[in-house]
Each structure stands twice: as structure tokens, then as C-alpha cells.
N, C-alpha and C positions, 0 to 999 in steps of 0.2 A: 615085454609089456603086455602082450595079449594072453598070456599067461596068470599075470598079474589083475587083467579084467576078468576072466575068468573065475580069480578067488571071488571077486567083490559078487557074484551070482552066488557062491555055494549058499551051505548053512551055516556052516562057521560066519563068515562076513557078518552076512543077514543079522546074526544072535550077535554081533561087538556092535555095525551099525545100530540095531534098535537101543542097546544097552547106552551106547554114547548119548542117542538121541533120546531117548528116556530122562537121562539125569541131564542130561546140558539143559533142556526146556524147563525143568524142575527146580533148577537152580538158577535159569533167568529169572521166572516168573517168582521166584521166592525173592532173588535181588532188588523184581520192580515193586512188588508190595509196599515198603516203606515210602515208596517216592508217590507210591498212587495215594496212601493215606497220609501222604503229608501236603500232598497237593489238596485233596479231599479238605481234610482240617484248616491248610490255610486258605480254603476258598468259603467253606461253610463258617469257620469262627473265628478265623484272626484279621479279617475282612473291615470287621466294626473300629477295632482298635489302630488299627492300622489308617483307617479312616482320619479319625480322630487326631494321629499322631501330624498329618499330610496335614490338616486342616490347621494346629501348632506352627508345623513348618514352615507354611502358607502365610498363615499373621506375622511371624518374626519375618520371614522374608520384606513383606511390605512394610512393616516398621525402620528395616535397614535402609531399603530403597527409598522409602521418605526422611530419613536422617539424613542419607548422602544426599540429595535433593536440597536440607534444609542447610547442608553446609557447604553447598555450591553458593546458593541464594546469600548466607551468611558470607563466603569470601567476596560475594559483589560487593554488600553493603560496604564491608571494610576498605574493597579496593577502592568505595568509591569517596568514604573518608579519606582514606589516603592522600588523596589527589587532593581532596579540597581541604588540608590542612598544607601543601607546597607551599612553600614560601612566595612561591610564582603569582597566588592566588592572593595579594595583600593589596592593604588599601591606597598602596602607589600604582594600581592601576585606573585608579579616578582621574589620574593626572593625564597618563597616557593618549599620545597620541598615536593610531593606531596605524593611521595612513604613513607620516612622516619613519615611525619608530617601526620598520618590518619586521623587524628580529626580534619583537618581543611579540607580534603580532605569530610573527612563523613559531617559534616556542609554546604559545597556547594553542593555538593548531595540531603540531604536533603531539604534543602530550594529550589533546583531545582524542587526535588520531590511535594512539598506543592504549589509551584505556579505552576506545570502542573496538581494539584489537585482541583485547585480554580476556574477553568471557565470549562465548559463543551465541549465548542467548543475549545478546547486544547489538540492536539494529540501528541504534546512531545514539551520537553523543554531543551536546549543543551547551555552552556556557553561554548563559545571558547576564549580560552587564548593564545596571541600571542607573543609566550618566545620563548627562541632560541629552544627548541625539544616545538614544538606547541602541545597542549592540546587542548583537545573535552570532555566535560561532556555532558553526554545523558541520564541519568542527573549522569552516575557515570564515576568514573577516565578513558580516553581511550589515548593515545598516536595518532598525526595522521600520518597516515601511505601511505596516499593517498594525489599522487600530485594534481588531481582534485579538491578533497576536498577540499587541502588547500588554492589553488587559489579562491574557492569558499568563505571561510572565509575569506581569508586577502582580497577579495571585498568587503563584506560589511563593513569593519573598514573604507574606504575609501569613505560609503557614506559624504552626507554632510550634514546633519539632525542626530540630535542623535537619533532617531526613528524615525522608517519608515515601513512603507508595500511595502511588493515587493509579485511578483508572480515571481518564476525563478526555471529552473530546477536544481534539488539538488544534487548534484553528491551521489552515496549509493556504497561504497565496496560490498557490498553482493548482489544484484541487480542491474538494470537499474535506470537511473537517473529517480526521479521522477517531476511534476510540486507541488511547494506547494504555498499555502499563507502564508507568514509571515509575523512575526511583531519583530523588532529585534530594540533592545538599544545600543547603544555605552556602554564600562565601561571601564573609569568611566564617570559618567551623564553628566556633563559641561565642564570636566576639560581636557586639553592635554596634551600631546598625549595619543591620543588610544588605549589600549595595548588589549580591551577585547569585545564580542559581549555576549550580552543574546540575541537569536534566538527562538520563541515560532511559533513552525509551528500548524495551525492550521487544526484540522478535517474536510474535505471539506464538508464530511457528514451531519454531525453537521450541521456546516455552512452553507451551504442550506437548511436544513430541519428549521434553524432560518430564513430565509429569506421566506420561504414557507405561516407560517404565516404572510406575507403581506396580501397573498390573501386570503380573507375570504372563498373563494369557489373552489371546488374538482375543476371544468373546470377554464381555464384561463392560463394568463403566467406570471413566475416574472422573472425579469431580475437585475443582478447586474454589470455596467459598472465601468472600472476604468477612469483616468481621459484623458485617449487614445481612449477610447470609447473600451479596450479591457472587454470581458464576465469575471466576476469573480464569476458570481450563475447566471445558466441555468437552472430552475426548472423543463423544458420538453426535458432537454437534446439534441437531433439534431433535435429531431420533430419539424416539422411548422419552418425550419431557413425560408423560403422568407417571413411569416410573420410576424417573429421576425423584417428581415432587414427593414421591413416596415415600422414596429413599432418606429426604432431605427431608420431613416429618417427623419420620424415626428417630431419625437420629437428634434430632430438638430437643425429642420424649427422652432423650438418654441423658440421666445423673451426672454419667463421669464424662470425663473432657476428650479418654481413648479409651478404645475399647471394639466389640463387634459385635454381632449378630447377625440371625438368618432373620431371611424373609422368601416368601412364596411368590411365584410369577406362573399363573400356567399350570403347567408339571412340572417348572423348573426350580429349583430351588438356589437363593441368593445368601453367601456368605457375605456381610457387608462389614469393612474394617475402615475405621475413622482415627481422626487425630490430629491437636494444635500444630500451626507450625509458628513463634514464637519471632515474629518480623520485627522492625526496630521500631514502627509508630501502628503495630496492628497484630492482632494474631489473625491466621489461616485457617480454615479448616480442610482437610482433603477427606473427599470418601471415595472409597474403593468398589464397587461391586461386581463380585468373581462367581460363574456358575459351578456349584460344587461340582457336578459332574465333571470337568475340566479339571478340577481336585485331583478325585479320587481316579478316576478314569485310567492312570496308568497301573493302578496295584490292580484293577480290577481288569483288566488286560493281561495283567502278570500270571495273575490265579487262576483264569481260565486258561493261560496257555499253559501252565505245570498242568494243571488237570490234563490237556490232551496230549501233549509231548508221555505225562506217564501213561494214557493207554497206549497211545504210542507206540512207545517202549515197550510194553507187553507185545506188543503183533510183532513190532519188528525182534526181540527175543526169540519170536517161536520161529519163525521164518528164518534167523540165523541158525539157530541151534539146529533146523535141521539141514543148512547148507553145511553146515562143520563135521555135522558127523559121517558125511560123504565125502567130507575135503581129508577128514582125520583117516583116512583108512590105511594110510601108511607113512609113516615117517620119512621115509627115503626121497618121498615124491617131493616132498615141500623141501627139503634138501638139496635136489636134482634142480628144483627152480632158482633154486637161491644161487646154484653156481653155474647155471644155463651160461652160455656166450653169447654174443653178439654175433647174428649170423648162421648161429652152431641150432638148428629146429631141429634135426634129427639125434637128438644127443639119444633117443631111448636105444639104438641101435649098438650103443657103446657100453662097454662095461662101466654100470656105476662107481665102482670103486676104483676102477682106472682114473676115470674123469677127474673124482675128487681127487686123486694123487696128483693128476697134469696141476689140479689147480691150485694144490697147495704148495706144490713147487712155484708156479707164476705166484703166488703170493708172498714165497720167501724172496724171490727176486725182487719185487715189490716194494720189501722191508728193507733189503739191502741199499737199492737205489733212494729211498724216502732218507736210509739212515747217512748215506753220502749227502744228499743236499744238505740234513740240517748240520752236517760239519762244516758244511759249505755257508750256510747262516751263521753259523755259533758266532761271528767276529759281531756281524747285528746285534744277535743275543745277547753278547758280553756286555756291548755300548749299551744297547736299551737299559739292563741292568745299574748300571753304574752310574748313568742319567738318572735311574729313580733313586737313587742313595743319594746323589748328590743335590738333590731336590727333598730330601727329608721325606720318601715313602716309607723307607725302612726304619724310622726314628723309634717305631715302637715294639723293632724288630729284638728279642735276645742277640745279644754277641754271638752265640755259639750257634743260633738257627740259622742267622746271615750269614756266617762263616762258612757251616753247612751247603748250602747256595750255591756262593760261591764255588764252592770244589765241583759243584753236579756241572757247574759249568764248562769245568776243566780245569779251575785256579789251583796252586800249590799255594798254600797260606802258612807251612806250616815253620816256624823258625823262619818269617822272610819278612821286609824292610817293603813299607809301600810309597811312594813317593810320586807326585802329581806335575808335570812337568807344561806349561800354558808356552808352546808357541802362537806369536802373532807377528802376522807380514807388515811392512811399512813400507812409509815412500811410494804411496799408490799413484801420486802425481808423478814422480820423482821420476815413475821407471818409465817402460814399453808405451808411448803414448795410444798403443794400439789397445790397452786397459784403459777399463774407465769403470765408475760405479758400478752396472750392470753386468761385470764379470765377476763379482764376490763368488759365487758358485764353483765356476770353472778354477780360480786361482786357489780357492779352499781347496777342491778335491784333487788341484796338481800336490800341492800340499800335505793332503794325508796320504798322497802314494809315496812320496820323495822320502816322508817319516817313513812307513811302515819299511820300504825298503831297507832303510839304514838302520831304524833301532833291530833289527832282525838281526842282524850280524854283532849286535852287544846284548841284547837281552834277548829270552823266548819266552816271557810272561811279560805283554803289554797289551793294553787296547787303545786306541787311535778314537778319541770321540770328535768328530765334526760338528762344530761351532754355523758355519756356515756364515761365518762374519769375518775372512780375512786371518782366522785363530784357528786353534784346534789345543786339545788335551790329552797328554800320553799320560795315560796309568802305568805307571813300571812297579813287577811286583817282581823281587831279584835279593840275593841274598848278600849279605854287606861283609864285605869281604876286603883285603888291605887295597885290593885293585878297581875297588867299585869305585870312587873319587876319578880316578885317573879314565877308566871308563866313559864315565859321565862328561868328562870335559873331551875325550874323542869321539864320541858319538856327538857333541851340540858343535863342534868342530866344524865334522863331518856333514850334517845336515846346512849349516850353515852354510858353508860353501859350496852347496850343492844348489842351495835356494837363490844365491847373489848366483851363478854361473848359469841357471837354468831359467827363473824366474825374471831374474836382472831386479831384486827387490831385498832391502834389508829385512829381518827378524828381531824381534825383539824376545827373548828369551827368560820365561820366569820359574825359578825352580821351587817347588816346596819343599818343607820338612818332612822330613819321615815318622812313620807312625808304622804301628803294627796291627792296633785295634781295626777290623771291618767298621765299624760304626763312624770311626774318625775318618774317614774318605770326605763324607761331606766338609768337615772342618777344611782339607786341604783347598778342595773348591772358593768355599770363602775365602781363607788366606791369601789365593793367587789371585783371587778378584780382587783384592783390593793392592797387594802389593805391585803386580801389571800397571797399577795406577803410578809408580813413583818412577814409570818411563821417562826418559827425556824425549821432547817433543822434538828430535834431529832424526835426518837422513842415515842412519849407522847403525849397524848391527849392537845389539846390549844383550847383555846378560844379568838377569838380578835374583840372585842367590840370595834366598828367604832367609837359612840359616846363618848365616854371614850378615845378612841386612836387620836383622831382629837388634844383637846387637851393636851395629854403628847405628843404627835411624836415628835422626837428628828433628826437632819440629820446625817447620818452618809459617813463618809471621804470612798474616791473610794481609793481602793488598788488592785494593780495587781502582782503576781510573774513573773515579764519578766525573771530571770532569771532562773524559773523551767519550764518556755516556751521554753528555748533553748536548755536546756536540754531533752525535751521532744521530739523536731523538732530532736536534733543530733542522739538520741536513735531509734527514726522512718529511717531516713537516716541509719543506722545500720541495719536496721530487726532486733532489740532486741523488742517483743510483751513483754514480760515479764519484761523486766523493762523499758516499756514504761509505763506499767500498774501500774506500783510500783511509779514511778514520778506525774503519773495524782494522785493518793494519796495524794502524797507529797505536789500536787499544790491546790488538794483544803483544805487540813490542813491548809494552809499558808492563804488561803482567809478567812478562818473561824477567825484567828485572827482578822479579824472587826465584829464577830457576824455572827451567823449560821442562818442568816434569808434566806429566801430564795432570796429578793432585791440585798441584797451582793456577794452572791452565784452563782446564775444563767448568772447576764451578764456579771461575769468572766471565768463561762465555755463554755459559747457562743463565747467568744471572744478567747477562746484556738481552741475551733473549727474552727473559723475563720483561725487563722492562720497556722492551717492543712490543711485546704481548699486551703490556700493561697501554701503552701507547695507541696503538690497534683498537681494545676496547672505548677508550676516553673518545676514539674520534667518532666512536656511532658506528661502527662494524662489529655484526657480530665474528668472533677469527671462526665459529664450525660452519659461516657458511662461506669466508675466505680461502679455508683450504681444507675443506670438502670433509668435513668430517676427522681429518686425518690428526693423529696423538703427534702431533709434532716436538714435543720434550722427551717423547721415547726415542723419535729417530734419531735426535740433538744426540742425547746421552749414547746411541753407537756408537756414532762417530769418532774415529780414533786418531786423524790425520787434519793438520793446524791449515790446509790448505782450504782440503775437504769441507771444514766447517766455516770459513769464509765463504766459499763459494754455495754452501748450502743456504746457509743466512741471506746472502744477496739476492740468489734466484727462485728460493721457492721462499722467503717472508718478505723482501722488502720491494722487490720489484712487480710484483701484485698485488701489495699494498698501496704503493707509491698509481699502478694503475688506476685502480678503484680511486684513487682520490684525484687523480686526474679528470675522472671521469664526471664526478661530483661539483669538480667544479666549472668543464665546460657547461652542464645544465644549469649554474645557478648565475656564472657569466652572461648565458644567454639568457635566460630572464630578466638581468640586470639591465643590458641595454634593449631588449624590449621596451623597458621602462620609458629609458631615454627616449627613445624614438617617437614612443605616444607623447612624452612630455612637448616634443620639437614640434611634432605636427599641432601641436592646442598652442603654443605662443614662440611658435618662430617669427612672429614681426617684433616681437620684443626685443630686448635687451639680452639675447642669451647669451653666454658664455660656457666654456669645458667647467669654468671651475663651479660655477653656477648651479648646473648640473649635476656633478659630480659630490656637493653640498648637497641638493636636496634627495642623491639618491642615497647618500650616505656611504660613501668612499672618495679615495683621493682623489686629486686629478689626473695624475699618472695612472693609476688603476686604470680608471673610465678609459682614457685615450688610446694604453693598449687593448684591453677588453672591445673600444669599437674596432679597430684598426680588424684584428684578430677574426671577428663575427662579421662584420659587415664588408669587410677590404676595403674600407675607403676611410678617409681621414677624419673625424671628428668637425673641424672648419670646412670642409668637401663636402661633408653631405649637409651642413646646416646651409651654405651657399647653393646646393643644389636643388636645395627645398623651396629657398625663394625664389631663386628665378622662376623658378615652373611656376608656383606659383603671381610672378608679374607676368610671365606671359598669359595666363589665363585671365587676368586683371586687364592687359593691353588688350586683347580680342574682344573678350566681352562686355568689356563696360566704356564709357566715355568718359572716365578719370582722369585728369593731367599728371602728367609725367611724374610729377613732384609726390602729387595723391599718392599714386599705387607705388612709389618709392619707400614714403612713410609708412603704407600700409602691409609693405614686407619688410622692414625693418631696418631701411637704408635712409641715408640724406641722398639729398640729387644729383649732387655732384659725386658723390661715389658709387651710386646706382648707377651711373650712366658710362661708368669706367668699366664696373663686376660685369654688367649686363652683357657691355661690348667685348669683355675678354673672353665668356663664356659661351657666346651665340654669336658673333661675329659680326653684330651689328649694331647701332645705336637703336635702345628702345622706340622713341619715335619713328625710324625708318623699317625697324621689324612692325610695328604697327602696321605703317602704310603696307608693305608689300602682302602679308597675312591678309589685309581685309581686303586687297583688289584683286 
């Protein structure tokens, strides 16, 4: 090597380094010209147009942005017709009593509650009822109490639009009046007279920060005019009012109804973009104003930086070209690095040509071991392959290129019979109780070893695709032969009794037709996917030969049990898990009456599930947030075992349904005798009874009695007698009432006050007196 430096001194070197270094700098700087005068050009004259074009871009952008704006605002108005053409909203609510009838009082609450849940810019939602004592839902039961108020509502029944936006101050009992936007309906929708208002005052918040998105950029102003020209969305709030009023002049002075212009501010220059927005009882105006520079800013950014990047490029050109014509000085060198070792820093010491030979040898070894592994993959290979054919990748493959393919793979195609063979395992309940759902994996890949073993010994063109569901798929490509029949029935034999002896689990065993074409692979796929289906749902090994079954198949008549569907829906409605599980039984016994195939079977337990599903929704659950997002008709439709799908149904849909509706109902039990309770404590010296009660709170008597029993522990007659006495003992103590008095006055006669008193506290009233006061 110091030989080698020695050259790089002579004259020779000297005269090839200049020579390299002459034309390499000659030929960057010729390369950068084009970029320098295209930068040049597009910074000196495409700058303007380009302007222009951002300023186009700019207007349609904000035009979109207030579209979508006006068809947000547009789906309120409709959601909010909506609601106020409900049948719920009719003039049988004049009749209504709101106190006694909950559930229609809970109903209008509700639905109050769902449509101030449905738009975001929705900050409450209040239906006013105008009966002789006036009603305010906000969104639940209030009486109005406030003459302000009311004047406020019987104003709007008086609009003349059955919807409308107003902005008006709102009268508030608990505070000062406030300003809001609303959007308020007549009810009912077309019909007179007006007895009622839905009122949806909106979040000014919100609301602005929707109109913000006008303006694409942090600086600027958006404005929201009613059709008074009053402010309904100020985005900069009181800042810059003389050049809002400016803005809002201009645009007065303007013909069309949309459109823009500039205006001047300073040094700054103002693109301003206007335009209707077309409300149900007003049109909108919105103005935008955006500082061009904020524009244009980014091309102008761009243009300066191509300008520096191309001189750039010239310095760093000349600065490389002449690192290269120092690096270029010998070929060998840049060769030597390229095969350098790990380790190996002294390699100049070693003959060059040696080195490369150690290494072109390590690199045939290299090739050798790379080309064992992929023999070692090819069985991947083959599967991956046969997966995408059987998935239609190749559908717009020629026959003769896919065929092609295939051979690079290693296939013989040539004169051979290709045939798709679907084993799948059963009796998952049946077998090792030491399996369960969560071994599919394990029991599949015991499965494609037990295959691969034994087709090895009949065929040597197959691939083993894993399913990874309890199944798997042999591709057999093998030529037909008087022995191939007899073959085929010793090797599914063979595996069979390998699977029952090892596994301890039946197979069910489906064979397709043969085909020669590459392209018909897929068809066999489909074929054994559907004929797999005409299994019988037993514990036993089957076999079902496609070509043989094509033609016997027979159709067989659709049967459903609707009536142990109803059964099953009323026993869910119950919270009975246990004999809802005993019905699902019952129902697929009754289906198996057309045969235990799986055809028969399945899409009548699909279709029970359906109508649980359907059941699920009616009750007021949504099912994606009962089970968590999950495609529960894909898992159904796995399922392959009549056990399996029992147990799947009970434990992951009905017994977390049957929960949640448990749950549903200790909160509404316990508010129910909340009721009771306030009712006892206002007239337990009355005349009360369970059934009484249970009348005015609107259920049975039975209800009421387990319901308190359940919440309070104590007995319905228990606590209505433990409420008086306490209260006659506080009657004895403190007052000078005779006996009879404060008997009457908690709801007894004397003679039997003087009986309850003495079995309850152990003493005769009169004589608890005396001893308490002495």
C-alpha cells in the first residue's frame, strides 16, 4: 500500500487526479444550472400566478367549510323537526298528568335527553307545555314558577314560523338573564293551535369554535351576521371592532350575495370572502378575513428555498467532485472496502486477490446455506401460494403463467389429477376434557403433523394448508391411476385412526372433485366449503365424497321452531339463564327433526341469534357496547360443534344481557320505593294501605311488597307501623294531647293504638309517658 501512495505523488496520478477533477466539477456545475435557473424563474415570474392560484384555492376552501357548517346546522334544524312531528308530541298531552303518569313523563325526558345528545353544539334542550299550571322540561318534569319565564315561553308559541332562530335574553330563576341562540319548533309541527315549544339553546362555545374552521389560519377574522346585520360568532371577540365595522361596510357596498375582496389594513393586506347561509326562518351572512401573506407565505418560502438549496448544490458539487477524484484513484481500493471483515483492519497486508477469493468462497457458502433454508420454507411457499388462488389473487392470472408458478415451485402438473381434500376435527366437548376453546391452535397443528406424516407414504405432491379452526386442507396433486381410489380410502383410513387413537376426537372428512386446470383450485375451495356443510351434527367419524354426493343430494324442506323462539325471547325477558338454556335445547332437538346436518342446523341457530340480537336492541341496549365492539355473527358462523354453540349463546349473549337488565331494574326499583317512602312520611296518619300505594305509584301490589321487602329488609306493614309509633312517641313527650288525640293523629283508634304501642315498646302509651317525662 505505500507503494500505492507513492503512485498518488508521481506525474502520472497528478495528470488523471486533475483530469477527473476538471470534468467531474464541469459536469456538476453544468448538472446545477437547470435547477439554479428554474429556481431563478420560479421565484422571479411564477411567484404572481402561483399567488393567484393559492388565493382560488383559498376561496373554494372556505366555500366548502361553510357548506359543511351549513349542513351541520341544516341536519339540527331537521333532527329537530323530527322529534317535534313524534307521535309522543300530540294533543293528548293536554290531558296528561304528569305527576301521577311517570312513564310518559320519563319518555319525554328521555327523548329530550337523546336529541340534546345528538349534535355537539347542543347545550340543553327544554320542551314547554302550555296547560293551565305551565310546564318546562329541561329536559326533566319542572313546574313554572317564574313570571318572566313564562312570558318568555308563551312568546315564542306566538312566533309565526313553526321554527325559528332567535338570539334573546333568557330569563334563569337561579341567575341573571342570559343571551342565547336558539332554535325552537312549534308542537305540534303544522297543526293549531299551539299548545307546546321544543327550545334547543345552543353552546355559543361550540358554536364558534364551528365557525372558526372557516378560517384556515391562526391570524384573521370570521364573523357571523344575522339577517339585521346583528354579530352572532365574533372569533376575535371585541378586538379590531373599527376593522370588523370596515369589513362589515364593504361588504353592504357589495351587489352579489357571495363573493370577495381585498382590503388594506397597515402594510397588511386583507383577502375578505362572504356568503348566505340559507336558515329555515332567516338567512346568515358569514365573513371571513384572511391575511394574504398567510396565503401566499408558503410558495414564497418554497421559492426561496429552491433558490438556496441550487447554490447550494453548486458549493457542495465542487467540494464533492473534488473529494471523488481523490477517492477515484484506484478501483481496487473501493473494492478492498466493500469486502473488508469485521475485525480484519489490517487487510492491506494481504494479497488482494487472495482476500477476494477467501471471499467469494464465504459467499458461495453463503448461497448454499440461504438455498437450504428456502427448501426449508418452500412448504410456507407452496401454502402462501395456494391461499392466494384460493382467494381469487390469481383469477386474472393466464392458465399457462399460473401453471408456470406453480412448477418454479417445485409442482409436477403435467398429465396430473388435482384434488382438495377438508379434514375437520369434532367432538371437542366429546373428548379430553383437558381441551377446551382455547386449544384450536395446538389441536390444529397436532393435526397438520399426523396429516403430513401419513399422506407422505401415499402421495409426494401435497400441501397441508392450516385453517387454524379445528380443519385443515390437503392439496393432492397425484396421477389417477386404477390404484388411486383404493389409495384414497387407505390413507383417510389411516389418518383417521391415528386422529381417534392419538387425539381421542372424531374427523369429519370432505373430499372434492378433481380438476386439472390451475385456475379451478379455487372452485374446489368453494365446493368443500359448502359441501363440509351437509355434516351430520354426531359424535363419528364421516366421510363425504363430493363426487358420489353431487349425484345422490337430495333438498331438504326449511323448518323453524318460532314457537320455542318465544319461549326463549319471554324466559330472557324473565332473567331465567337457566331455562333459557334448557329451551335453546329444546329448540335445536326440534330442528334436528329435518336431519342433524349441519345445513339444517346452523341457519336456524343464526337466525335465534338474530332475534336475540333483535331483542337486545328493542330493550334500549346498544349490543357494540354490550359486547365490546365484538362481530359476534362471524364468531356464530365458526362455530362448528351443537354443544359449542349452546354454550356460546348462554355465556357470552344471554347471561350479560340478562345482567345489564338486572341491573336496570334494581335502580328503577329503588326509586320506585323511594317514592313510597316520601309518600308514608306526608300521610301515614291516614288511611294507608300496600295496595293504595302500589295504585298510586302505578304497579301491583305484589310488585310494591317484594320490591320493599328486597330494598328496605323490612316488611311493607313493619315500617308503615314503625313510622307511627316513633312518631306517637314524639306526640307523648312533647305535647299534652290525650291518648285518643295522638292515636287519631297517627292513624289508629285507641283501642288498638294501645294494643300496637304496648307490643312494640313494651309499655302502655300513658305509662311510657309518665316514666319519659320523670
Amino acid at each position: 500500500m505505500g507503494k500505492q501512495w507513492n503512485l498518488m505523488k508521481n506525474k502520472e496520478w497528478r495528470w488523471k487526479s486533475s483530469y477527473f477533477r476538471r470534468n467531474f466539477v464541469l459536469i456538476l456545475i453544468i448538472a446545477s444550472i437547470p435547477g439554479l435557473i428554474t429556481g431563478a424563474g420560479l421565484y422571479w415570474f411564477g411567484i404572481h400566478s402561483i399567488q393567484n392560484e393559492l388565493k382560488s384555492i383559498h376561496e373554494n376552501q372556505i366555500t366548502e367549510r361553510a357548506n359543511n357548517v351549513h349542513e351541520q346546522l341544516e341536519y339540527l334544524e331537521l333532527s329537530l323537526a323530527h322529534w317535534a312531528f313524534d307521535p309522543m308530541y300530540n294533543y293528548s298531552l293536554l290531558e296528561v298528568d304528569f305527576k301521577r303518569e311517570f312513564q310518559t313523563t320519563r319518555n319525554i325526558s328521555q327523548s329530550l335527553l337523546i336529541l340534546e345528545g345528538s349534535n355537539p353544539i347542543i347545550d340543553k334542550v327544554e320542551f314547554y307545555l302550555d296547560v293551565e299550571n305551565p310546564i318546562l322540561f329541561n329536559p326533566h318534569y319542572n313546574e313554572m314558577n317564574s313570571e318572566a319565564e313564562l312570558q318568555f315561553y308563551q312568546k315564542l308559541l306566538t312566533k309565526e314560523g313553526s321554527i325559528n332562530w332567535e338570539r334573546e335574553l333568557i330569563p334563569n330563576s337561579e341567575r341573571e338573564a342570559q343571551a342565547f341562540l336558539t332554535l325552537t319548533h312549534h308542537i305540534p309541527g303544522i297543526s293549531k293551535p299551539v299548545f307546546g315549544e321544543i327550545i334547543i339553546k345552543i353552546n355559543q362555545v361550540k358554536f364558534t369554535q364551528m365557525f372558526e374552521t372557516l378560517n384556515p389560519y391562526d391570524e384573521g377574522v370570521t364573523l357571523l351576521l344575522d339577517k339585521e346585520m346583528n354579530t352572532l360568532v365574533d372569533t376575535n371577540g371585541e378586538e379590531d371592532s373599527e376593522f370588523k365595522k370596515k369589513i362589515i361596510e364593504k361588504v353592504q357596498q357589495q351587489e352579489e350575495s357571495q363573493g370577495n375582496f381585498s382590503i388594506d389594513r397597515g402594510q397588511n393586506t386583507y383577502t375578505i370572502s362572504y356568503g348566505l347561509m340559507d336558515r329555515v326562518s332567516e338567512n346568515w351572512m358569514y365573513i371571513t378575513a384572511s391575511p394574504i401573506s398567510s396565503i401566499i407565505s408558503p410558495i414564497v418560502f418554497i421559492s426561496k428555498l429552491i433558490l438556496i438549496i441550487s447554490f447550494l448544490g453548486i458549493l457542495l458539487a465542487i467540494i464533492m467532485s473534488w473529494y471523488a477524484s481523490v477517492r477515484i484513484y484506484h478501483p481496487i481500493k473501493t473494492l478492498m472496502h466493500g469486502l473488508k471483515r469485521e475485525g480484519q483492519s489490517q487487510w492491506q497486508n494481504q494479497d488482494e486477490f487472495e482476500l477476494i477469493s477467501n471471499n467469494f468462497s464465504n459467499m458461495m457458502s453463503e448461497s448454499k446455506r440461504l438455498e437450504k433454508r428456502l427448501a426449508e420454507q418452500m412448504p410456507q411457499m407452496k401454502e402462501s401460494l395456494i391461499v392466494q388462488i384460493s382467494k381469487g389473487y390469481y383469477d386474472r392470472f393466464p392458465e399457462d403463467k399460473l401453471r408456470h408458478r406453480m412448477q418454479t415451485y417445485g409442482w409436477e402438473l403435467e398429465e396430473k389429477q388435482i384434488k382438495l381434500i377438508d379434514i375437520q376435527l369434532t367432538g371437542l366437548h366429546s373428548a379430553d376434557p383437558t381441551f377446551d376453546a382455547g386449544d384450536y391452535s395446538l389441536l390444529t397443528f397436532t393435526l397438520v403433523n399426523i396429516v403430513e406424516e401419513v399422506v407422505a407414504d401415499y402421495y409426494y405432491q401435497f400441501t397441508v394448508i392450516n385453517y387454524h379452526n379445528l380443519s385443515i386442507g390437503l392439496l393432492l396433486v397425484y396421477s389417477e391411476t386404477d390404484t388411486w381410489k383404493e389409495n384414497m380410502g387407505l390413507f383417510i383410513e389411516e389418518v383417521t385412526e391415528t386422529i381417534n387413537k392419538i387425539i381421542k376426537m372424531k374427523i369429519t372428512t370432505t373430499i372434492s372433485t378433481s380438476v386439472q386446470e390451475v385456475k379451478k383450485i379455487a372452485n374446489l375451495f368453494e365446493e368443500v366449503k359448502v359441501g363440509k356443510k351437509y355434516r351430520q351434527f354426531e359424535n363419528k367419524n364421516q366421510v363425504i365424497n363430493l363426487e358420489e354426493w353431487k349425484n345422490q343430494k337430495e333438498g331438504f324442506i326449511i323448518f323453524y321452531p318460532f314457537d320455542v323462539e318465544k319461549e326463549i325471547i319471554q324466559s330472557i325477558r324473565r332473567g331465567q339463564v337457566k331455562e333459557t338454556e334448557q329451551l335453546i335445547y329444546q329448540f335445536i332437538d326440534e330442528l334436528k327433526q329435518n336431519g342433524i346436518q349441519e345445513i339444517n342446523i346452523q341457519p336456524g341457530v343464526i337466525q335465534l341469534f338474530s332475534a336475540i340480537h333483535h331483542e337486545i336492541i328493542h330493550s334500549g341496549i346498544h349490543p357494540n357496547e354490550l359486547f365490546n365492539g365484538r362481530n359476534m355473527f362471524d364468531e356464530l358462523t365458526k362455530i362448528r360443534e351443537l354443544e359449542w354453540m349452546v354454550n356460546w349463546i348462554v355465556k357470552e349473549v344471554i347471561k350479560p344481557y340478562v345482567e345489564v337488565l338486572k341491573n336496570r331494574m334494581d335502580i328503577e326499583m329503588k326509586q320506585t320505593i323511594e317514592k313510597v317512602v316520601q309518600y308514608l312520611e306526608e300521610h301515614y296518619m291516614e288511611d294507608v294501605s300496600l295496595e293504595t300505594c302500589a295504585e298510586i305509584i302505578g304497579v301491583n301490589a305484589y310488585t310494591l311488597s317484594k320490591s320493599f321487602k328486597k330494598i328496605l329488609h323490612i316488611n311493607f306493614i313493619d315500617y308503615l307501623t314503625n313510622l307511627r309509633i316513633q312518631h306517637a312517641k314524639e306526640l307523648l313527650l312533647n305535647t299534652e294531647m290525650k291518648i285518643n288525640e295522638v292515636a287519631e293523629s297517627v292513624g289508629y283508634r285507641q283501642s288498638y293504638f294501645n294494643r300496637i304501642f304496648k307490643k312494640h315498646v313494651g309499655l302502655p302509651p300513658s305509662q311510657y309517658r309518665k316514666i319519659q317525662s320523670s
